[in-house]
C-alpha positions as CSV (number, residue, x, y, z in Angstrom):
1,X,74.9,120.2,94.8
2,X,72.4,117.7,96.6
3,X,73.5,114.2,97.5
4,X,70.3,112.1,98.2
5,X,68.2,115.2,98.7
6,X,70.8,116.9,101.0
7,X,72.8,120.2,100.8
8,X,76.1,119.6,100.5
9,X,76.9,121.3,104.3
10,X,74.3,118.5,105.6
11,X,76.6,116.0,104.1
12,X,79.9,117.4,105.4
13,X,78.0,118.0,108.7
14,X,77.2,114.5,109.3
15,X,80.8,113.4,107.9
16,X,82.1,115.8,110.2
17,X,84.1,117.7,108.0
18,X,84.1,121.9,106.9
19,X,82.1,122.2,103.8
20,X,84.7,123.2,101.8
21,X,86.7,120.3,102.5
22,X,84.2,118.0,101.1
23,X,83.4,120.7,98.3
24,X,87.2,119.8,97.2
25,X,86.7,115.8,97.4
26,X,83.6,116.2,95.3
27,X,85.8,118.3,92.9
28,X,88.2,116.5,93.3
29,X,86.1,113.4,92.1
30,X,84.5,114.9,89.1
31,X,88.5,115.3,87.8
32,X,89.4,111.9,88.2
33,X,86.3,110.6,86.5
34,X,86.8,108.1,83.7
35,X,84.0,109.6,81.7
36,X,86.3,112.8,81.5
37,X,84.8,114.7,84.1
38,X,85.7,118.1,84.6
39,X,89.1,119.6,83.2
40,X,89.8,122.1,85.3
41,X,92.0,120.4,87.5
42,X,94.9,118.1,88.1
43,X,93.3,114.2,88.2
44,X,95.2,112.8,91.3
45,X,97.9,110.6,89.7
46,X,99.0,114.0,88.0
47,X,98.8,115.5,91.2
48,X,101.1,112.9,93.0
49,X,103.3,112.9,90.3
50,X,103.6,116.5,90.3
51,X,104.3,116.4,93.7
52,X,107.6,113.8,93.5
53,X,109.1,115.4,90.5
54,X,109.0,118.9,92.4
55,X,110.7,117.1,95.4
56,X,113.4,115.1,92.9
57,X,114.0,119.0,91.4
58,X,114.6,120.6,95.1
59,X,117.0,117.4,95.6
60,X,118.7,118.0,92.1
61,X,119.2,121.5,92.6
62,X,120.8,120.8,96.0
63,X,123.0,118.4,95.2
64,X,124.1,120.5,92.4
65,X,124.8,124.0,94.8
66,X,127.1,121.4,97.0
67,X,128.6,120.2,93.8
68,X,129.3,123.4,92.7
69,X,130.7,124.4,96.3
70,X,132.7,121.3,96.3
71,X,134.4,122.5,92.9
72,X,134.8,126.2,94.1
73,X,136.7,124.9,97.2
74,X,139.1,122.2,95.4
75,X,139.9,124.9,92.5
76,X,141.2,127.0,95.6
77,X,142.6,124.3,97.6
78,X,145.0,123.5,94.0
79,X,145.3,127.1,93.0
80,X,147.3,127.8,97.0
81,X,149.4,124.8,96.0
């Protein structure tokens, strides 16, 4: 991949950043392209959204272990009564 005549490690040299980090924007890029790009990928919006519905699952599933806790220790507390 050349950018203007340069290598892509002459790129991310002068940017300052590891080839391969720059390697993953340019990916990156080509997936979020409104021509289509490349489909090998998440485009980023599918990414963030990925991202919050993962963190809304580990808060679902929390809430539901201390709910189900919660029940197990009121059935007790009513079955010693």
């Amino acid at each position: 991949m050349h950018a203007n005549g340069r290598s892509l490690s002459q790129v991310a040299s002068d940017l300052g950043v590891h080839h391969e980090t720059l390697r993953g924007w340019v990916k990156q890029d080509a997936i979020d392209a409104i021509d289509g790009g490349r489909r090998d990928g998440l485009k980023t919006e599918e990414r963030t959204e990925l991202a919050r519905l993962r963190r809304e699952n580990r808060i679902l599933k929390e809430e539901r272990e201390i709910l189900r806790k919660a029940a197990a220790f009121f059935a007790a507390e009513s079955a010693t009564r």
